[in-house]
N, CA, C and O atoms as a GROMACS GRO file, in nm:
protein
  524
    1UNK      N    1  -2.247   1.122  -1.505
    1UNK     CA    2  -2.264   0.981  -1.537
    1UNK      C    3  -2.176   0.894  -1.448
    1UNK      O    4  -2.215   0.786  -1.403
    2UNK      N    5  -2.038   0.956  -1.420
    2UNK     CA    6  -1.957   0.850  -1.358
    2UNK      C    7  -2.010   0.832  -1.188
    2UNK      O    8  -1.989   0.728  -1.126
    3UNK      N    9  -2.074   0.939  -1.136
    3UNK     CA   10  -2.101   0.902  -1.024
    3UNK      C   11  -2.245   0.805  -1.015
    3UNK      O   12  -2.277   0.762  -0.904
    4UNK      N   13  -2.302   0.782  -1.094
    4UNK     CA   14  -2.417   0.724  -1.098
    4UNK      C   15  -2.369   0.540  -1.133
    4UNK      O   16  -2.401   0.432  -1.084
    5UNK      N   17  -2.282   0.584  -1.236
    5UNK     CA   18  -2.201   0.435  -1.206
    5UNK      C   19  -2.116   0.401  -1.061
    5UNK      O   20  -2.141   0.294  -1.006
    6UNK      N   21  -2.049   0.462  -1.020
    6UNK     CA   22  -1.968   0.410  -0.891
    6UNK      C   23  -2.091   0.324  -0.806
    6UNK      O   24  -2.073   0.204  -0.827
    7UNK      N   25  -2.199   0.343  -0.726
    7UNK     CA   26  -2.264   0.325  -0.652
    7UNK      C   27  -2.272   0.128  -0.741
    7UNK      O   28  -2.255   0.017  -0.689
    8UNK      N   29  -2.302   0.166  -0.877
    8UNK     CA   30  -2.354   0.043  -0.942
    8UNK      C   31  -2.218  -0.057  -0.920
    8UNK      O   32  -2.215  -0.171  -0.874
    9UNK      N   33  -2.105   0.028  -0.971
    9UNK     CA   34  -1.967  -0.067  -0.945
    9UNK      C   35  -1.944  -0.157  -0.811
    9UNK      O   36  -1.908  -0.275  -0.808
   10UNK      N   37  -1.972  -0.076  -0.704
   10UNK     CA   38  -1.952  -0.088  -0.576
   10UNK      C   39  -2.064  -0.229  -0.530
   10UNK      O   40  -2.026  -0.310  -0.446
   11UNK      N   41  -2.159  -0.238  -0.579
   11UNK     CA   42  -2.249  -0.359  -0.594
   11UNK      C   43  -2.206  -0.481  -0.653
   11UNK      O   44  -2.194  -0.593  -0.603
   12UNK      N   45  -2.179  -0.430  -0.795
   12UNK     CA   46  -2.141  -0.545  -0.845
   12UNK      C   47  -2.019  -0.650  -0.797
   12UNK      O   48  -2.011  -0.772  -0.800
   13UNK      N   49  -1.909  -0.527  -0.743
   13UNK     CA   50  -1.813  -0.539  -0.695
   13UNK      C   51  -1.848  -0.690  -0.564
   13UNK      O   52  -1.802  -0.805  -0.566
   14UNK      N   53  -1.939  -0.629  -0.469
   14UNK     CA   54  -1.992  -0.704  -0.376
   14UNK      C   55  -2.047  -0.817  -0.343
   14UNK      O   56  -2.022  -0.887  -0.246
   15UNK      N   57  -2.134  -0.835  -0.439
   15UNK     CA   58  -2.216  -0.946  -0.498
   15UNK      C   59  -2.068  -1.013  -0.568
   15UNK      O   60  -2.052  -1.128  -0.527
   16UNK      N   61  -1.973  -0.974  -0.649
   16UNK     CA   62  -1.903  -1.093  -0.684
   16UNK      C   63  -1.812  -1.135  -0.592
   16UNK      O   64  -1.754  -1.243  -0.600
   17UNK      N   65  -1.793  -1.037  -0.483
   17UNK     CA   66  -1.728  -1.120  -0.357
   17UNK      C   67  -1.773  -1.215  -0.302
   17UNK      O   68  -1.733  -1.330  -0.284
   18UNK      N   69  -1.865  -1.156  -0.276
   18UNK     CA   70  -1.946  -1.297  -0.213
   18UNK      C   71  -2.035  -1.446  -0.289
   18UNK      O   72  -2.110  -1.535  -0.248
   19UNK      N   73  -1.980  -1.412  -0.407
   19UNK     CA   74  -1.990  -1.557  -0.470
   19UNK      C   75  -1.874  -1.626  -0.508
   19UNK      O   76  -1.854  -1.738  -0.555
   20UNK      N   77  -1.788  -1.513  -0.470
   20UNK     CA   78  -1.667  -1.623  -0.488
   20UNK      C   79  -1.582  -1.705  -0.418
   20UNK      O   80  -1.579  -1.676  -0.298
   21UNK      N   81  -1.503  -1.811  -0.453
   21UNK     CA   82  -1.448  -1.927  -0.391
   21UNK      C   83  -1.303  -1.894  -0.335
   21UNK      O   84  -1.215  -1.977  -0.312
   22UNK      N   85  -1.292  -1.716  -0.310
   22UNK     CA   86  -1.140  -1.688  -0.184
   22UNK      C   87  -1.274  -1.589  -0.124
   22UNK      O   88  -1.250  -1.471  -0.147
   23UNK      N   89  -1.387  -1.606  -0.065
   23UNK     CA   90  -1.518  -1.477  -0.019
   23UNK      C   91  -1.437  -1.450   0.084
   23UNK      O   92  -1.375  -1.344   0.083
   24UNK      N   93  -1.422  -1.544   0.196
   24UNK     CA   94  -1.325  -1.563   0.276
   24UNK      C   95  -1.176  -1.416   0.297
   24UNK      O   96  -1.158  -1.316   0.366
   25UNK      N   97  -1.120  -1.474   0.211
   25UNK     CA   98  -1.021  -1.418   0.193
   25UNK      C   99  -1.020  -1.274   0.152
   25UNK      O  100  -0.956  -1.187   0.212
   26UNK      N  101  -1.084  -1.257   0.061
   26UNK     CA  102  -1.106  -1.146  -0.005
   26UNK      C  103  -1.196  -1.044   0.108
   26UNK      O  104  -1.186  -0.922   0.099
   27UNK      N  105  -1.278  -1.103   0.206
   27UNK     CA  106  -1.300  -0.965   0.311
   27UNK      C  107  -1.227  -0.978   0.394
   27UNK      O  108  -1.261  -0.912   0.493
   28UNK      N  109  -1.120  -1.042   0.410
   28UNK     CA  110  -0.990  -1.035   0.540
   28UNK      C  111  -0.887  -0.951   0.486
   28UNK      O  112  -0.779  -0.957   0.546
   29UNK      N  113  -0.895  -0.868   0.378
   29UNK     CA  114  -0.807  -0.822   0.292
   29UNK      C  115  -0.842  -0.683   0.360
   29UNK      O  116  -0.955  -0.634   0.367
   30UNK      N  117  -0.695  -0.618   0.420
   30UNK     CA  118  -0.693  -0.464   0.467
   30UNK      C  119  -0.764  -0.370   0.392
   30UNK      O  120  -0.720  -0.337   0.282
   31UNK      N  121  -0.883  -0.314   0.441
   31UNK     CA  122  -0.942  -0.222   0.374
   31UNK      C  123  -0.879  -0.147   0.288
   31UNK      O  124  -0.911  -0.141   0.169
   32UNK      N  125  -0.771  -0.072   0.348
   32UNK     CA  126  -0.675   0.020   0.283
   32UNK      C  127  -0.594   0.008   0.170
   32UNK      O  128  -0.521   0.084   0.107
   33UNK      N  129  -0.628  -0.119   0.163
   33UNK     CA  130  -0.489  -0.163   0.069
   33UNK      C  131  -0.581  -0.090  -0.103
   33UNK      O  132  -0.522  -0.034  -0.196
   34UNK      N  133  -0.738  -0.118  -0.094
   34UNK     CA  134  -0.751  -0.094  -0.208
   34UNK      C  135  -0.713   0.074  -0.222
   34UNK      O  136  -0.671   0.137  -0.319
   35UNK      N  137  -0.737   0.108  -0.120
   35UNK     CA  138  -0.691   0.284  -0.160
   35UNK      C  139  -0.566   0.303  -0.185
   35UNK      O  140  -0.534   0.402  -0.251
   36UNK      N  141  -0.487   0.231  -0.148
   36UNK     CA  142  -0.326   0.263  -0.191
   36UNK      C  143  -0.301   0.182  -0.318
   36UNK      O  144  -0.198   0.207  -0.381
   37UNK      N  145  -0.388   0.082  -0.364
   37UNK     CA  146  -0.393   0.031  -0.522
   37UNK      C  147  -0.408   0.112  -0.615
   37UNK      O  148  -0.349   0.106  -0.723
   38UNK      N  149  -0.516   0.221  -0.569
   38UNK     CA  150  -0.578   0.333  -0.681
   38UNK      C  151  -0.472   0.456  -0.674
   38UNK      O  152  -0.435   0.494  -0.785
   39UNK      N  153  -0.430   0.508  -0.588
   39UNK     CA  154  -0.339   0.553  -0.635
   39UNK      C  155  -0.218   0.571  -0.667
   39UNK      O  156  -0.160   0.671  -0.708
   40UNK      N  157  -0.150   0.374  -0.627
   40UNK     CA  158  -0.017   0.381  -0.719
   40UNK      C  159  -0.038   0.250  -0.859
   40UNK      O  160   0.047   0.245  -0.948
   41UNK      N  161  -0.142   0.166  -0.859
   41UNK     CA  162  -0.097   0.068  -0.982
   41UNK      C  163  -0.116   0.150  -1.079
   41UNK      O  164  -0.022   0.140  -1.158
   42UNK      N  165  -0.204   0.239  -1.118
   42UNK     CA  166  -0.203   0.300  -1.245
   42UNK      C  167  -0.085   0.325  -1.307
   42UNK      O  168  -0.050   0.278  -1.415
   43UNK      N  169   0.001   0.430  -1.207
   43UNK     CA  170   0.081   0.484  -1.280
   43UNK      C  171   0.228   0.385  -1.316
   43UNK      O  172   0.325   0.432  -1.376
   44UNK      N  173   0.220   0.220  -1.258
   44UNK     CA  174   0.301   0.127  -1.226
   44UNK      C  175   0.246   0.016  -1.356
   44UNK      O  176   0.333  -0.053  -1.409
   45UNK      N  177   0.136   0.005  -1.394
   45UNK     CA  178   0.032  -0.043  -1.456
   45UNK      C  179  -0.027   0.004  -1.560
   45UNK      O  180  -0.137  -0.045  -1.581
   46UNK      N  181   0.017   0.103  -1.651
   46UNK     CA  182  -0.052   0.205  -1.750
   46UNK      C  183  -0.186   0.090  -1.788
   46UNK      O  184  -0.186  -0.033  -1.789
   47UNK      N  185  -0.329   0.220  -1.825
   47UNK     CA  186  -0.383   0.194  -1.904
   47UNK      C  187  -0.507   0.083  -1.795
   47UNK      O  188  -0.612   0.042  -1.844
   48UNK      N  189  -0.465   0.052  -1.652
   48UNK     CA  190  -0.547  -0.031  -1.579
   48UNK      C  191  -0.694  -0.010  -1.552
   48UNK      O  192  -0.703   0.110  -1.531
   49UNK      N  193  -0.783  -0.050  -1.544
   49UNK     CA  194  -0.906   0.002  -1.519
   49UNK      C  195  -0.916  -0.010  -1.328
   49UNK      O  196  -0.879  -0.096  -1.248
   50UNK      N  197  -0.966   0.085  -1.318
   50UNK     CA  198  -0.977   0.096  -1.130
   50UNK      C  199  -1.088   0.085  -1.100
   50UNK      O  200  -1.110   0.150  -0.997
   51UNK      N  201  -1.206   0.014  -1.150
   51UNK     CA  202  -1.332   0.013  -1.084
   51UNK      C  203  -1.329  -0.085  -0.967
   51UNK      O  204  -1.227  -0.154  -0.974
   52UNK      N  205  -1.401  -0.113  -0.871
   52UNK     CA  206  -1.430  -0.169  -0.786
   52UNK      C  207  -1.430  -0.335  -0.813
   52UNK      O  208  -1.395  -0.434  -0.748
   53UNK      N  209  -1.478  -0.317  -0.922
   53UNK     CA  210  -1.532  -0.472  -0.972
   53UNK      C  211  -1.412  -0.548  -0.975
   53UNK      O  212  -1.381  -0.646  -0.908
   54UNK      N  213  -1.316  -0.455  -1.111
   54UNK     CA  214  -1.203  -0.478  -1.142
   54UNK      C  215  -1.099  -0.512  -1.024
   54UNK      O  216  -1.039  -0.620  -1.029
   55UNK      N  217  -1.079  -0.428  -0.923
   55UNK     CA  218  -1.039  -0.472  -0.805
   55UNK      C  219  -1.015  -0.611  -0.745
   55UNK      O  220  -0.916  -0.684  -0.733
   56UNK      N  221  -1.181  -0.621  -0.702
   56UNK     CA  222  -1.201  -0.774  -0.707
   56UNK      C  223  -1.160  -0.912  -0.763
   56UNK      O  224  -1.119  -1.017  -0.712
   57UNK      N  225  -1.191  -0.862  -0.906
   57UNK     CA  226  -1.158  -1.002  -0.995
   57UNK      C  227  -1.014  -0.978  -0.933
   57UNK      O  228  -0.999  -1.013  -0.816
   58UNK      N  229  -0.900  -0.916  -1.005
   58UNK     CA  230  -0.793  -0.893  -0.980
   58UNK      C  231  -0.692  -0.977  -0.850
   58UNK      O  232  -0.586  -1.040  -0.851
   59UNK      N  233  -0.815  -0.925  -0.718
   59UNK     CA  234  -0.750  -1.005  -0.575
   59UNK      C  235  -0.835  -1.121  -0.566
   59UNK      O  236  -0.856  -1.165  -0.453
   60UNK      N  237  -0.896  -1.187  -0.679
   60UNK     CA  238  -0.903  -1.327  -0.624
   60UNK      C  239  -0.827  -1.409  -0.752
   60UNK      O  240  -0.827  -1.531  -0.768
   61UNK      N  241  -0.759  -1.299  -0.847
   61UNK     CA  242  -0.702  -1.391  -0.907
   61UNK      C  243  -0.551  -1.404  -0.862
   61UNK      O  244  -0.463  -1.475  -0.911
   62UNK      N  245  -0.545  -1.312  -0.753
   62UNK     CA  246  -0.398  -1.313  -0.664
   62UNK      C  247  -0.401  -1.415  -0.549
   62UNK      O  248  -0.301  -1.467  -0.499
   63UNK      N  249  -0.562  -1.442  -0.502
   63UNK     CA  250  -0.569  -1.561  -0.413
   63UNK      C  251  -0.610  -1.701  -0.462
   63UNK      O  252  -0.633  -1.801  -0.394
   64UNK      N  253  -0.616  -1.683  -0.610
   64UNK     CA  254  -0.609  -1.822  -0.662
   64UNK      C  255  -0.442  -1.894  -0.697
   64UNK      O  256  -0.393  -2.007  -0.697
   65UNK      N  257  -0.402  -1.776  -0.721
   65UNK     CA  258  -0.237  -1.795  -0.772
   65UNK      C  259  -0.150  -1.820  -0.626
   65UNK      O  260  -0.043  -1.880  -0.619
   66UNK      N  261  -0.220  -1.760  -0.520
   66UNK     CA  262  -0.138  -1.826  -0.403
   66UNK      C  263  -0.179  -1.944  -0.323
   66UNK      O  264  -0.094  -2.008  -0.262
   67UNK      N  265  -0.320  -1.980  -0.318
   67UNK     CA  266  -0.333  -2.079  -0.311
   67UNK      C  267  -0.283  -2.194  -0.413
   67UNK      O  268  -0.256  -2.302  -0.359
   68UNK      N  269  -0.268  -2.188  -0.542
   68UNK     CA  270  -0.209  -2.328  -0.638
   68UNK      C  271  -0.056  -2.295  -0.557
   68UNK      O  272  -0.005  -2.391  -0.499
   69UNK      N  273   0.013  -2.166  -0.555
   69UNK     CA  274   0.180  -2.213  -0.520
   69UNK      C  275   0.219  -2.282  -0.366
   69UNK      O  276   0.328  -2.319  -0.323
   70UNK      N  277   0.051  -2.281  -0.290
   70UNK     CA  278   0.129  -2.351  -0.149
   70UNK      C  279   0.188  -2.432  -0.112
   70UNK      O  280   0.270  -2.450  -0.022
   71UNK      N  281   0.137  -2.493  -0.197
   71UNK     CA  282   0.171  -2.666  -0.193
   71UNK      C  283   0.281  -2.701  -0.322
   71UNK      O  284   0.341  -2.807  -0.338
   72UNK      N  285   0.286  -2.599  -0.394
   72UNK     CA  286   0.399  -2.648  -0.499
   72UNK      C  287   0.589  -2.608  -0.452
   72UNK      O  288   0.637  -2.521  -0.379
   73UNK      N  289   0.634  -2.688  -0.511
   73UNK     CA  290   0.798  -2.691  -0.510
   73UNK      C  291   0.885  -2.708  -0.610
   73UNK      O  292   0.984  -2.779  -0.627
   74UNK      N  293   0.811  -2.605  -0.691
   74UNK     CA  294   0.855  -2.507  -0.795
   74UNK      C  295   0.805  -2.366  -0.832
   74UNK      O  296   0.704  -2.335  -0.769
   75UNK      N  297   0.848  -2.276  -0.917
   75UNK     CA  298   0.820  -2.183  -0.927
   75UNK      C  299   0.754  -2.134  -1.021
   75UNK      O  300   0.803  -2.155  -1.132
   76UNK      N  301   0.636  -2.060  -1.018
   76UNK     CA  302   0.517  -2.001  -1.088
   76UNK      C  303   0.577  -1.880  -1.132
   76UNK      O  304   0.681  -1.825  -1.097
   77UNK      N  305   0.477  -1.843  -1.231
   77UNK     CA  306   0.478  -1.676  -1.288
   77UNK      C  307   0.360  -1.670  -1.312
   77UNK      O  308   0.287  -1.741  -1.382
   78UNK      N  309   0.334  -1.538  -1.220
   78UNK     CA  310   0.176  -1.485  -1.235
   78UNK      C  311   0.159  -1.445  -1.320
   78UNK      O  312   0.222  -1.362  -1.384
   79UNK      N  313   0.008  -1.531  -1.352
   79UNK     CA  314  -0.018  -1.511  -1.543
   79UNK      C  315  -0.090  -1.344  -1.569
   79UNK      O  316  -0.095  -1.271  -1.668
   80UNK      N  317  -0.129  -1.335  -1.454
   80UNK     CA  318  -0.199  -1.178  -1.493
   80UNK      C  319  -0.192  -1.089  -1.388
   80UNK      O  320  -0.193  -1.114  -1.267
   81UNK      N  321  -0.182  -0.965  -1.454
   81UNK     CA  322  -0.083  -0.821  -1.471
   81UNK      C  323  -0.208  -0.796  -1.381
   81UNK      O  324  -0.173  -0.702  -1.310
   82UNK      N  325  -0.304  -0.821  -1.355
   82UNK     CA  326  -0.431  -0.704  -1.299
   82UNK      C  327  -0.412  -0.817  -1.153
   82UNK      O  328  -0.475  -0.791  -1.051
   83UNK      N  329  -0.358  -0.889  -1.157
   83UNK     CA  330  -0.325  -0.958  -1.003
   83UNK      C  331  -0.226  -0.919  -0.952
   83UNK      O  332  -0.216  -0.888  -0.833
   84UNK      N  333  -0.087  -0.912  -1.086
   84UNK     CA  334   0.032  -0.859  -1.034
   84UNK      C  335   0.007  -0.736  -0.936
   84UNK      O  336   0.051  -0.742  -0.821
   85UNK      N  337  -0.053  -0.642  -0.974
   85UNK     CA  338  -0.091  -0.513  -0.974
   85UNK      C  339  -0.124  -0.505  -0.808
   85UNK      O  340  -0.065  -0.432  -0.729
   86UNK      N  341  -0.210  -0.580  -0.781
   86UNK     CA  342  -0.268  -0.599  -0.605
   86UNK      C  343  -0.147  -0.667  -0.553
   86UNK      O  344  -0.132  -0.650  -0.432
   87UNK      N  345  -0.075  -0.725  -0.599
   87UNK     CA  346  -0.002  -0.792  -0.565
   87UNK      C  347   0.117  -0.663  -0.506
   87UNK      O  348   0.135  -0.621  -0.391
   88UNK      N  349   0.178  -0.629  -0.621
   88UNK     CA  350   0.286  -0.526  -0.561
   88UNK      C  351   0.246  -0.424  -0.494
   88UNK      O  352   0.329  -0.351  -0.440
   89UNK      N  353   0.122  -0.401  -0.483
   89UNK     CA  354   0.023  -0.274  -0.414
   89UNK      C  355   0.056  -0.329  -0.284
   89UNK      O  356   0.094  -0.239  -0.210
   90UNK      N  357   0.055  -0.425  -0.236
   90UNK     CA  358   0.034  -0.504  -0.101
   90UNK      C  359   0.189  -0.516  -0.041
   90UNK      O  360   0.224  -0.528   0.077
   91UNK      N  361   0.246  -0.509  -0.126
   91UNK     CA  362   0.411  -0.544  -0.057
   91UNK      C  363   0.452  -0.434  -0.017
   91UNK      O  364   0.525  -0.415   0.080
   92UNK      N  365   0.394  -0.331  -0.108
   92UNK     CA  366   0.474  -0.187  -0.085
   92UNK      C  367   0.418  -0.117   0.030
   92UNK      O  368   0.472  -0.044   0.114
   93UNK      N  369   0.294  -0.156   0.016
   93UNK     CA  370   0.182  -0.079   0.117
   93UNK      C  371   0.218  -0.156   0.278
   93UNK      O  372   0.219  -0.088   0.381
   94UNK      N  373   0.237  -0.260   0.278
   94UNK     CA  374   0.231  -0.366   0.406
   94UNK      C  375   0.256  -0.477   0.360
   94UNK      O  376   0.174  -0.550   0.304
   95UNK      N  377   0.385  -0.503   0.381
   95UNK     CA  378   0.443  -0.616   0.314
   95UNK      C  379   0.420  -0.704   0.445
   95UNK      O  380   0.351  -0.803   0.421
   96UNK      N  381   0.457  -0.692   0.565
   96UNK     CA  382   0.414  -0.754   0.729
   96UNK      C  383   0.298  -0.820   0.706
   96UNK      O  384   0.283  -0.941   0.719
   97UNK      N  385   0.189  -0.714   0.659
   97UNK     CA  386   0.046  -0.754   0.656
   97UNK      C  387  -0.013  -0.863   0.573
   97UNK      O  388  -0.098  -0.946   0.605
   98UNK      N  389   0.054  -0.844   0.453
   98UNK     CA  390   0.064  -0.934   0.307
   98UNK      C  391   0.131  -1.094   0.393
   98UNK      O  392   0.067  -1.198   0.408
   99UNK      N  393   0.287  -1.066   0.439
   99UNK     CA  394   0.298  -1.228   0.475
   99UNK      C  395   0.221  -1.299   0.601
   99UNK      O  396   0.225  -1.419   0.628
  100UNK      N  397   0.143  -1.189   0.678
  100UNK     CA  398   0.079  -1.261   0.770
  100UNK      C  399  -0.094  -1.301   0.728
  100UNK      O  400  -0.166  -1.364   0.806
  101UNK      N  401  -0.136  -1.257   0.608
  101UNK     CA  402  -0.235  -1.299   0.574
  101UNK      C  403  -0.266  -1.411   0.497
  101UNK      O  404  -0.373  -1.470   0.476
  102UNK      N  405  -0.124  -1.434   0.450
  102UNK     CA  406  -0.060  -1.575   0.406
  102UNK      C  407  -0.087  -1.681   0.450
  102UNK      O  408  -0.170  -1.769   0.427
  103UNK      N  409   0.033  -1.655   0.548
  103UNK     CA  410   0.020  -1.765   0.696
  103UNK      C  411  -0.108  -1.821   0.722
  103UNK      O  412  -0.142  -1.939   0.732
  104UNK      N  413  -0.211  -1.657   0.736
  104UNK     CA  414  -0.331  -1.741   0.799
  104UNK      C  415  -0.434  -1.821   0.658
  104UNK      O  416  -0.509  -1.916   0.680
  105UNK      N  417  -0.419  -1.773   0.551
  105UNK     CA  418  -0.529  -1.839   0.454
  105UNK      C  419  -0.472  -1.952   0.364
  105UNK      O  420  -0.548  -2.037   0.318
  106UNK      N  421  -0.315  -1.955   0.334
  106UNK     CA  422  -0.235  -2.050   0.239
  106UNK      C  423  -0.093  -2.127   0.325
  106UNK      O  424  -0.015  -2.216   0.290
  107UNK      N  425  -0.102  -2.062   0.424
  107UNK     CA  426   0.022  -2.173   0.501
  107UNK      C  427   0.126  -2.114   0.562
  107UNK      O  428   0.185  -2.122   0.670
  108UNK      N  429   0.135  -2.015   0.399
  108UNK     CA  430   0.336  -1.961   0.375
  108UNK      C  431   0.301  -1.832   0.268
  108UNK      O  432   0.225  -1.842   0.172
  109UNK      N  433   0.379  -1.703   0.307
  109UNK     CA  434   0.356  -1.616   0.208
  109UNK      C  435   0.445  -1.693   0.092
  109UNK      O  436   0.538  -1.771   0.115
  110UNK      N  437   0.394  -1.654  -0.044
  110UNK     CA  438   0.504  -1.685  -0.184
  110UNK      C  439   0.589  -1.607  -0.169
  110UNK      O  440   0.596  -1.510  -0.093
  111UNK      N  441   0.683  -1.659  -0.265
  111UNK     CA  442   0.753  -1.571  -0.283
  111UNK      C  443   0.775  -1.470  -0.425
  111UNK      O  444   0.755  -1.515  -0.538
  112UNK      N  445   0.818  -1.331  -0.400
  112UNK     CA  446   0.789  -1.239  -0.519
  112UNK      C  447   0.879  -1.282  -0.617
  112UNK      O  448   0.997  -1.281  -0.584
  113UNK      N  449   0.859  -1.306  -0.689
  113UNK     CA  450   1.029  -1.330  -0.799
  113UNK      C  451   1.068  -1.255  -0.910
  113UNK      O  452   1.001  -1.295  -1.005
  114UNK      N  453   1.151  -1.157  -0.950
  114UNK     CA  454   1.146  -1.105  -1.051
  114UNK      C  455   1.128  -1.205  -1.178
  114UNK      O  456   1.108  -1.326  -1.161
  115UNK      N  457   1.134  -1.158  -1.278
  115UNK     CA  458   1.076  -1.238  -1.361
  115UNK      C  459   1.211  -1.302  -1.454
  115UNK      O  460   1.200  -1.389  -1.540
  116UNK      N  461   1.315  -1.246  -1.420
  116UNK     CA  462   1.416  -1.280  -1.503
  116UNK      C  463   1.443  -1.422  -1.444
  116UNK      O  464   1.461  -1.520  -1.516
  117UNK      N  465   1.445  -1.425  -1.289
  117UNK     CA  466   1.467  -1.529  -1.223
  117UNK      C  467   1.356  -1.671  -1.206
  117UNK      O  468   1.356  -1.756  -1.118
  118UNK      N  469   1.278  -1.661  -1.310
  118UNK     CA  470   1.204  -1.706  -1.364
  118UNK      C  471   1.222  -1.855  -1.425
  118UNK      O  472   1.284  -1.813  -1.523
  119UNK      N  473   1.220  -1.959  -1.440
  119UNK     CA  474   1.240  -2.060  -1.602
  119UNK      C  475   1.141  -2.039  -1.704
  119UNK      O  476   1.038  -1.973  -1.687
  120UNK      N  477   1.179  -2.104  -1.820
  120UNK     CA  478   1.063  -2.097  -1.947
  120UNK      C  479   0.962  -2.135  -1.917
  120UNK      O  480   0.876  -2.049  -1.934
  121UNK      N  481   0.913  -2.258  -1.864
  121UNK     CA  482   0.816  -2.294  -1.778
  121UNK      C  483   0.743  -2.274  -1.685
  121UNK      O  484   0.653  -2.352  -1.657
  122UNK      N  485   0.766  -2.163  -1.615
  122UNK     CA  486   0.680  -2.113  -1.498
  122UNK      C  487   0.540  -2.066  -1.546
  122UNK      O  488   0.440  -2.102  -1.485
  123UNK      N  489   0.535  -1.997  -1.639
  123UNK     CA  490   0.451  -1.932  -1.677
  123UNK      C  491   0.354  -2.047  -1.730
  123UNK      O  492   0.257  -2.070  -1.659
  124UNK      N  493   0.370  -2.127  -1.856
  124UNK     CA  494   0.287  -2.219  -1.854
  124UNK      C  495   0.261  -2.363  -1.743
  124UNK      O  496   0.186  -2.450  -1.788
  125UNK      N  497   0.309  -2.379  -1.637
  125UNK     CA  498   0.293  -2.439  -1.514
  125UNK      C  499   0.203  -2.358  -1.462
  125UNK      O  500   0.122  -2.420  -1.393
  126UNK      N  501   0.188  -2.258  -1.466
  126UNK     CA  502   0.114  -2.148  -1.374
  126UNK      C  503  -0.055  -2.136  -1.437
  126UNK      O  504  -0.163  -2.143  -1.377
  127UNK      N  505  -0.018  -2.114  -1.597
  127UNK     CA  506  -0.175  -2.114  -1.663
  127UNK      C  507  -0.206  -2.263  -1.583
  127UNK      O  508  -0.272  -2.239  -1.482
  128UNK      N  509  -0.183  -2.381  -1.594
  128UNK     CA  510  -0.227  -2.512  -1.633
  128UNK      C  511  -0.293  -2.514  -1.475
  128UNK      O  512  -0.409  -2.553  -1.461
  129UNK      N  513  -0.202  -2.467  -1.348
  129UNK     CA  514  -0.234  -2.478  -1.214
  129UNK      C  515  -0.366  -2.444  -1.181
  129UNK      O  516  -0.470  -2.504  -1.157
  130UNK      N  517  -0.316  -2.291  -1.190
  130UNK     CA  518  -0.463  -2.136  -1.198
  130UNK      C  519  -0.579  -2.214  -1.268
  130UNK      O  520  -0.697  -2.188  -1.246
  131UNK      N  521  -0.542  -2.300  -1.343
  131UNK     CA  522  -0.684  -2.333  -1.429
  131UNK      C  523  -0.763  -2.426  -1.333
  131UNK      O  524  -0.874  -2.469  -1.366
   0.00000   0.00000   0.00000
């Protein structure tokens, strides 16, 4: 059964790239990076789903969250864990690659922030932005 789904994932996956508003972005994204997602967010990420699709949503909700922080001069907290996820996949994997894809689609790579270093506010600044 699961291989009869992959082929279907891998579509759907596709088709929502290309209707979405980072399409752009999201095929300038290092092939590789999704293979080094699958096999370290899981175990960084318990419980994540790894389909293709999932993927997707995931890195355009990492290129929606860097596009709202380009222009801001304050600090965000990424509202979701399945962005975080591509997110630290990308630093670890090619962090070089990550700030120069920045440069070219949002200006300026963000910056990572632990979360302690955080204010109370980031997080809801961040829903209200993302929205």
């Amino acid at each position: 059964m699961e291989l009869c789904m992959k082929p279907i994932d891998l579509l759907k996956a596709s088709m929502y790239r290309r209707r979405s508003p980072y399409r752009h972005q999201l095929e300038d994204m290092a092939p590789g990076l999704r293979e080094h997602w699958l096999r370290h967010a899981p175990a960084e990420f318990p419980g994540l789903p790894t389909t293709a699709l999932f993927y997707v949503r995931a890195a355009e909700g990492l290129m929606n969250f860097f596009a709202v922080t380009r222009t801001a001069n304050t600090t965000y907290a990424l509202p979701s864990l399945a962005a975080d996820s591509v997110w630290h996949a990308w630093l670890r994997w090619d962090a070089d690659d990550l700030a120069r894809f920045c440069r070219r689609h949002f200006g300026a790579p963000p910056q990572h922030l632990p979360h302690e270093a955080l204010d109370a506010l980031a997080l809801p600044r961040a829903l209200v932005a993302c929205r």
